[in-house]
C-alpha positions as CSV (number, residue, x, y, z in Angstrom):
1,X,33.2,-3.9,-25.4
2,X,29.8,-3.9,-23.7
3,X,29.9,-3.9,-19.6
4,X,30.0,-7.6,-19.0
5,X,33.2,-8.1,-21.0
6,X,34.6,-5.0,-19.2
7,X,33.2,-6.3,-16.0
8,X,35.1,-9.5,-16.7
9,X,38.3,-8.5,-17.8
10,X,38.7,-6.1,-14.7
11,X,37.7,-8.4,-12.3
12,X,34.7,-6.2,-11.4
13,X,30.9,-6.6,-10.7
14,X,28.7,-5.3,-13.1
15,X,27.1,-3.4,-10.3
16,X,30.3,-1.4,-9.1
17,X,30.8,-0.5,-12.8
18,X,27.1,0.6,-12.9
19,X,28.1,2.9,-9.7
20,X,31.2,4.1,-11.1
21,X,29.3,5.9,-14.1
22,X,26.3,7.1,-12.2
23,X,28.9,9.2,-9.8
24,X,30.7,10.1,-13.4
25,X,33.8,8.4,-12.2
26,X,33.7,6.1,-15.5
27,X,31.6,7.1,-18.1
28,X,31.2,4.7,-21.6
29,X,32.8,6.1,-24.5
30,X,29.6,5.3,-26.0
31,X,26.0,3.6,-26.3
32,X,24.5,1.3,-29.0
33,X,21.5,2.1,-30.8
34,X,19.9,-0.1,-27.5
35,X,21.2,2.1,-24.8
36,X,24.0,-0.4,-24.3
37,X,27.1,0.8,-22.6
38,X,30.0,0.1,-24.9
39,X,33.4,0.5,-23.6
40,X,37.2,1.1,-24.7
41,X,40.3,-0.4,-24.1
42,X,41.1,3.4,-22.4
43,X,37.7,3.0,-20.6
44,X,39.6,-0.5,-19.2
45,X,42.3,1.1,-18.2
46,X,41.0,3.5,-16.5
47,X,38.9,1.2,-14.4
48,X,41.6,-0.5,-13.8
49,X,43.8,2.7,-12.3
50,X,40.6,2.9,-9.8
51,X,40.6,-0.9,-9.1
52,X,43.8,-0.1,-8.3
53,X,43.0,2.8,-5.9
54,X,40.2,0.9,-3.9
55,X,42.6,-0.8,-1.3
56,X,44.2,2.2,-0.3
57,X,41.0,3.6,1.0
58,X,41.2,5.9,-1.6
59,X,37.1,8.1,-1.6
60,X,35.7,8.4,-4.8
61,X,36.1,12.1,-5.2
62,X,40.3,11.4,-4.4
63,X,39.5,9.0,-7.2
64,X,38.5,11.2,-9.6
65,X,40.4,14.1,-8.8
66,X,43.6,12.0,-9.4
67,X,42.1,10.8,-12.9
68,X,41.9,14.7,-13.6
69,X,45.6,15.1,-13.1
70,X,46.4,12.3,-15.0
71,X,44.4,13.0,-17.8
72,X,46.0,16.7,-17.3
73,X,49.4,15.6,-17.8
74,X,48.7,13.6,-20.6
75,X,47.3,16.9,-22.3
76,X,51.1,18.0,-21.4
77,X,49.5,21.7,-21.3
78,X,52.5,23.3,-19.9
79,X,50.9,25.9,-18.7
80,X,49.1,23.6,-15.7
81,X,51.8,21.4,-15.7
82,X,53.6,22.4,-12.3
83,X,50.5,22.5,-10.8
84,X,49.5,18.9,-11.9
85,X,52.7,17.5,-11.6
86,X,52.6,18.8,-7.7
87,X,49.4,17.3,-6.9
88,X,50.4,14.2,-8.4
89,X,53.9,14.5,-6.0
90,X,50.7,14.8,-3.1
91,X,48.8,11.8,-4.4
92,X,52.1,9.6,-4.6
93,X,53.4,10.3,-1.2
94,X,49.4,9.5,0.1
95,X,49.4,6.3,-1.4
96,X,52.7,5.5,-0.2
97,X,51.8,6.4,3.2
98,X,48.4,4.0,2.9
99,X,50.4,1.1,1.0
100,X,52.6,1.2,4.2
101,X,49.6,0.9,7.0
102,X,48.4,-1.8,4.6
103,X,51.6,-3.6,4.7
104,X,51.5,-3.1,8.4
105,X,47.8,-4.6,8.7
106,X,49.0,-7.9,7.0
107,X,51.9,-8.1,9.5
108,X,49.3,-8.0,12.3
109,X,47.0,-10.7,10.2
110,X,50.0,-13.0,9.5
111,X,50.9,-12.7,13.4
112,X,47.5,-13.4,13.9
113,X,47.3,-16.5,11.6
114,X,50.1,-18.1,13.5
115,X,48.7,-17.5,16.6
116,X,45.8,-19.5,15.4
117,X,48.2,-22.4,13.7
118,X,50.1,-22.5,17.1
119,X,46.9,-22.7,19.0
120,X,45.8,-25.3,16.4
121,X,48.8,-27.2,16.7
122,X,48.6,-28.0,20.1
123,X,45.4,-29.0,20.6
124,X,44.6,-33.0,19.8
């Protein structure tokens, strides 16, 4: 699929796509004859792992570090496997830890909301 249909079906601007393979954190699987970027269903995926990422505050170097141990243990080289499987242990217990200060930050915003719709509600 070229970038705009990727662009589409991940919910994503063109231009964060653009960024993502200029800092190598998704690269096209290939080019047309044009110099068109032309994407899998994989590339998709992937994108959508770091879509997934971005509202944990995750940097783009975490980013890419945890694609690397994914794409490690899918190689199920069982040499690096321990090693992979404990950084992924690291990246799991991060991302729980940043899901939970998220949940608490919409706890404060819904608060915050009803402050508003009580203030609201008692004005004429």
């Amino acid at each position: 699929m070229h970038i705009g249909e990727l662009a589409e079906r991940a919910g994503m601007s063109l231009r964060t796509i653009r960024h993502y393979d200029e800092v190598g954190l998704l690269v096209p699987s290939g080019r047309t004859t044009g110099g068109f970027r032309v994407y899998t269903d994989e590339d998709l995926e992937r994108l959508l792992v770091i879509r997934r990422m971005k509202p944990l505050g995750f940097t783009l170097d975490e980013m890419a570090e945890l694609l690397r141990v994914v794409e490690g243990l899918a190689e199920q080289d069982p040499e690096h496997a321990p090693a992979l499987a404990a950084r992924l242990d690291e990246f799991l217990a991060d991302a729980r830890a940043r899901h939970a200060k998220l949940v608490e930050r919409a706890g404060m915003a819904e608060e915050f909301i009803g402050t508003l719709g009580t203030l609201r509600a008692s004005l004429p």
